[in-house]
Structures are given as structure tokens and as C-alpha cells.
N, CA, C and O atoms as CSV, one atom per row, in Angstrom:
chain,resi,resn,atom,element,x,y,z
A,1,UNK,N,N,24.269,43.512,193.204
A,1,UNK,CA,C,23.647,42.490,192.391
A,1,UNK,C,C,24.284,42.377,191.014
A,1,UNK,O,O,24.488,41.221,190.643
A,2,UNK,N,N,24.585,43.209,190.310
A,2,UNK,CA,C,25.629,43.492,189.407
A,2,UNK,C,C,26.698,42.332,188.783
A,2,UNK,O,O,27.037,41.952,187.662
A,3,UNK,N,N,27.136,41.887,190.680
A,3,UNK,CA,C,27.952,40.798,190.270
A,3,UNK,C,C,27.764,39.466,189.905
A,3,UNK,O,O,28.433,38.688,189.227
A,4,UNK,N,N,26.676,39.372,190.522
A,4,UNK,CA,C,25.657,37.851,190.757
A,4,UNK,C,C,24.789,38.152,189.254
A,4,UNK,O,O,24.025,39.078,189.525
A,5,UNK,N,N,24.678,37.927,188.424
A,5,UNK,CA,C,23.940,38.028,187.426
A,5,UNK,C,C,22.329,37.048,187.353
A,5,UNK,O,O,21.126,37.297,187.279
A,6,UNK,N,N,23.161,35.929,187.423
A,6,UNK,CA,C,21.423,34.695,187.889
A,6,UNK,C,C,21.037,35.082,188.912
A,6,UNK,O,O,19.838,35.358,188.920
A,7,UNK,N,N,21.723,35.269,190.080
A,7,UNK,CA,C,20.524,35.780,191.381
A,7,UNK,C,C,19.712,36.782,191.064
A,7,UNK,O,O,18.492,36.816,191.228
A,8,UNK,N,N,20.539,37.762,190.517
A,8,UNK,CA,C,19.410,38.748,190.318
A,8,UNK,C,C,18.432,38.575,189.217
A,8,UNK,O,O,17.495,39.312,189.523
A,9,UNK,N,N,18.212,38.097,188.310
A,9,UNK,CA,C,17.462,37.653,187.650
A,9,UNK,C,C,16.172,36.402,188.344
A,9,UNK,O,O,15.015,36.142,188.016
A,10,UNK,N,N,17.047,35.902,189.359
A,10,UNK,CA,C,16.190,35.164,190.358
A,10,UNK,C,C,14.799,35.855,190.989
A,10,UNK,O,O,13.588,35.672,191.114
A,11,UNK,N,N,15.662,36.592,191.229
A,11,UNK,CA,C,15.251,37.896,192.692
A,11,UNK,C,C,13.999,38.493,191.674
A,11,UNK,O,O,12.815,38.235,191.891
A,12,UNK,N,N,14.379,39.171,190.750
A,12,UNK,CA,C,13.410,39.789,189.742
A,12,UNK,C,C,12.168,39.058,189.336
A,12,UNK,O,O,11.093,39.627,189.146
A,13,UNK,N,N,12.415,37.426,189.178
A,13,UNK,CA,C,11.114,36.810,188.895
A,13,UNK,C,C,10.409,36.298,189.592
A,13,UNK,O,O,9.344,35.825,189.193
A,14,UNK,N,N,10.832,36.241,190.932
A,14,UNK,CA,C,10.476,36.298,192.515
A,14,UNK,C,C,9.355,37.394,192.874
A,14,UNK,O,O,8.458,37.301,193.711
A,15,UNK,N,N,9.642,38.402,192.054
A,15,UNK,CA,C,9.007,39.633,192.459
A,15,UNK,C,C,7.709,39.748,191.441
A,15,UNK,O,O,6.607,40.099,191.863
A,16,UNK,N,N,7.918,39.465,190.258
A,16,UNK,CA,C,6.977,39.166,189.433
A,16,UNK,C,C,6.071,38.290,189.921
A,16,UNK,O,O,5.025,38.827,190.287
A,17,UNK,N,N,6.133,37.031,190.054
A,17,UNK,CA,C,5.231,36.181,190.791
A,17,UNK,C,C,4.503,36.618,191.634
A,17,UNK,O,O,3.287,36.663,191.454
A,18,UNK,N,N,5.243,37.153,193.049
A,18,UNK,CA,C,4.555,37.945,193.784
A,18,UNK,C,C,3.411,39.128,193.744
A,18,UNK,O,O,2.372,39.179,194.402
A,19,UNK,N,N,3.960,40.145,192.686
A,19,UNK,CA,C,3.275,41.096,192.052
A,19,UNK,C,C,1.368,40.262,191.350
A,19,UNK,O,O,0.200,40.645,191.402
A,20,UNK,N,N,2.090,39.033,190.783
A,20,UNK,CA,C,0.875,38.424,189.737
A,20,UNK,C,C,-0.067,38.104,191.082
A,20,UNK,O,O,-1.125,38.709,191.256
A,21,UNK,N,N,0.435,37.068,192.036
A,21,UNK,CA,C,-0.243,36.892,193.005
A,21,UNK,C,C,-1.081,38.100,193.992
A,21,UNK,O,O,-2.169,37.963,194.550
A,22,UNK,N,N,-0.299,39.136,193.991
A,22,UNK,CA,C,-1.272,40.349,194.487
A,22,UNK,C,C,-2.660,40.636,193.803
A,22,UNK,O,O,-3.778,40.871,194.263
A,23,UNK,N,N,-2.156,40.524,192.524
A,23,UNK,CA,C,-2.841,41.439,191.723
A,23,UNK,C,C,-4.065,39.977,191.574
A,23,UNK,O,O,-5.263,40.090,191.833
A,24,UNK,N,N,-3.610,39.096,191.257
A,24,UNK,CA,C,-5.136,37.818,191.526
A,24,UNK,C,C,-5.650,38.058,192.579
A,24,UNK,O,O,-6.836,38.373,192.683
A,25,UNK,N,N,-4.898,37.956,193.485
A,25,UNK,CA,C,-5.752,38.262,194.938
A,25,UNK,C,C,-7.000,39.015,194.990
A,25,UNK,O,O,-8.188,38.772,195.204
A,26,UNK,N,N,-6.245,40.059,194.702
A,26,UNK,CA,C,-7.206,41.477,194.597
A,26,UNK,C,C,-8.460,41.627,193.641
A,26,UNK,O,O,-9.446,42.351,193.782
A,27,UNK,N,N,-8.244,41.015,192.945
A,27,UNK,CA,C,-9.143,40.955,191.600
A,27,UNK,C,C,-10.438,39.856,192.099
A,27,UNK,O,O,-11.624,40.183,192.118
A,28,UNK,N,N,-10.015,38.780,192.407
A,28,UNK,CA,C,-10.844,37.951,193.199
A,28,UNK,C,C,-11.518,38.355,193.735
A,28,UNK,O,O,-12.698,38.428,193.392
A,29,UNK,N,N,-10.916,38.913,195.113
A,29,UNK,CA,C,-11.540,39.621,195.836
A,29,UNK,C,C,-12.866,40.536,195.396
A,29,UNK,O,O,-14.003,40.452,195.861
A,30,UNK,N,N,-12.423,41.345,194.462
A,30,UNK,CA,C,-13.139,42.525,194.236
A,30,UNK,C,C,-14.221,41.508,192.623
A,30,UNK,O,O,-15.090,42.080,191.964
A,31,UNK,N,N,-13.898,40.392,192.453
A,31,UNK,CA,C,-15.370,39.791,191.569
A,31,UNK,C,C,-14.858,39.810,190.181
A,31,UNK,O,O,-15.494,39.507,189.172
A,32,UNK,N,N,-13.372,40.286,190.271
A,32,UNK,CA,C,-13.322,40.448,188.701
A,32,UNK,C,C,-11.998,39.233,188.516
A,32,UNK,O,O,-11.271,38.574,189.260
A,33,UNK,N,N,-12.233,39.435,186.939
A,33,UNK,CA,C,-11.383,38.646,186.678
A,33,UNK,C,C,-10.161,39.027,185.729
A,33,UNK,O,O,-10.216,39.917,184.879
A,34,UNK,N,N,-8.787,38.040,186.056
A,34,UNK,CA,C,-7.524,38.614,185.464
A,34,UNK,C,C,-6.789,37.605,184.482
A,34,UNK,O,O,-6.534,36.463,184.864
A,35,UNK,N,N,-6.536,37.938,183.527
A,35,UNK,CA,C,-5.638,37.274,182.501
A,35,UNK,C,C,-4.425,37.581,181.925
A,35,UNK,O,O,-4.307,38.222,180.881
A,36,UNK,N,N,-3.383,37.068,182.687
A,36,UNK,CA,C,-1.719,37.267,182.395
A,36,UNK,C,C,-1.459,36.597,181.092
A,36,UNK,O,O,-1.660,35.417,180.806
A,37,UNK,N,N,-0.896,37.714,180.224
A,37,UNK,CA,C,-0.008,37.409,179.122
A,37,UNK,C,C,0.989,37.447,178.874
A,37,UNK,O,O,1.672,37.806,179.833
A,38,UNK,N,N,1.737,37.178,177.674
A,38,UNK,CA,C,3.194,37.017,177.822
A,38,UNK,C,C,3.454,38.136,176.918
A,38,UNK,O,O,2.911,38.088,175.815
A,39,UNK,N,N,4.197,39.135,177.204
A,39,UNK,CA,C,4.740,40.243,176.649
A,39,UNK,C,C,5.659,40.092,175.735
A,39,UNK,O,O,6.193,41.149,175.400
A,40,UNK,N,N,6.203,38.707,174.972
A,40,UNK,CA,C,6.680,38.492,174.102
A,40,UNK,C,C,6.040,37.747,173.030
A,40,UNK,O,O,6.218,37.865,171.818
A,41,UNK,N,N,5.480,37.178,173.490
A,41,UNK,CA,C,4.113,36.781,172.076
A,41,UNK,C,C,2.859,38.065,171.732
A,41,UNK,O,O,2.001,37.711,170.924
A,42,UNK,N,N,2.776,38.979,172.093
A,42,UNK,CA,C,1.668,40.005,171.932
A,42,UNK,C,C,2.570,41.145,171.403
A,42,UNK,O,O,3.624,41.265,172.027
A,43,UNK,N,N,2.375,41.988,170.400
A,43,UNK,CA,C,2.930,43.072,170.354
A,43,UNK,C,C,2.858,44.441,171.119
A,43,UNK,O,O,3.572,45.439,171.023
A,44,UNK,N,N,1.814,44.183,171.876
A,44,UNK,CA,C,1.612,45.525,172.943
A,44,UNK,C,C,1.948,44.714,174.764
A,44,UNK,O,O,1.396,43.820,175.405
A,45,UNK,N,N,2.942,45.490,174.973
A,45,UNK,CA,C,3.056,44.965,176.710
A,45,UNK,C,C,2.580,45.006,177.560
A,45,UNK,O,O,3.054,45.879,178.288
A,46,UNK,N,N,1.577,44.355,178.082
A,46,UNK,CA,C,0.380,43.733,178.913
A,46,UNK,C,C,0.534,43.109,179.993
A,46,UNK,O,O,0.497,41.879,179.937
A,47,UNK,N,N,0.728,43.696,181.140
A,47,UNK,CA,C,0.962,42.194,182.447
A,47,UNK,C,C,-0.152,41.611,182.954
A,47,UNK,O,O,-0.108,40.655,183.727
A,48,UNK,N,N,-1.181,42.141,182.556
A,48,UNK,CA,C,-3.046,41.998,183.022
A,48,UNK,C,C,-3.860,42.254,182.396
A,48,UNK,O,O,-3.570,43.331,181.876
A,49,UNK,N,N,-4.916,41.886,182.030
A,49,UNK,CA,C,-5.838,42.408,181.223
A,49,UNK,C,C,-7.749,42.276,182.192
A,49,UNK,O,O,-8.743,41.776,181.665
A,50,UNK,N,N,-7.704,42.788,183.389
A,50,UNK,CA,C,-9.201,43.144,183.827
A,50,UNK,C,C,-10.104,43.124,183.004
A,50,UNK,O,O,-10.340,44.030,182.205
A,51,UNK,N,N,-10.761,41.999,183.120
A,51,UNK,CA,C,-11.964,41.428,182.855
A,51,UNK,C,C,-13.318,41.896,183.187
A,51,UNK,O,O,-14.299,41.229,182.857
């Protein structure tokens, strides 16, 4: 991947999405609720914050 520089950066936010979508899923599921932030506007790095 090394060589491909945008794919992999592709691939990586592919996986993120996925990850966010688990993690809604689950949260749903279980009654609670989730709020994704952006780890560059907040000074502390946050991918969720359980409600």
C-alpha cells in the first residue's frame, strides 16, 4: 500500500465508516445514544461520545 498512497487512504476511511456504522448499530440497539466528533476541531481525541 506504500505505493498507492490515495488508495490507501481510501481503504482507511472505508474502515472508519464502517467502524462508525458498527458502533451506531450497536448503540441503537442497546437504547443508547452516540455522537461522532471531529478530532480536529476538539482538543481531546474522541471518536464517540455514549450518551
Amino acid at each position: 500500500m506504500s505505493k498507492n498512497h490515495c488508495l490507501a487512504k481510501h481503504i482507511e476511511y472505508a474502515a472508519w465508516i464502517k467502524l462508525m456504522t458498527i458502533i451506531s448499530y450497536n448503540a441503537e440497539w442497546s437504547g443508547k445514544g452516540v455522537e461522532f466528533v471531529n478530532p480536529f476541531k476538539h482538543h481531546r481525541c474522541v471518536l464517540a461520545v455514549v450518551k
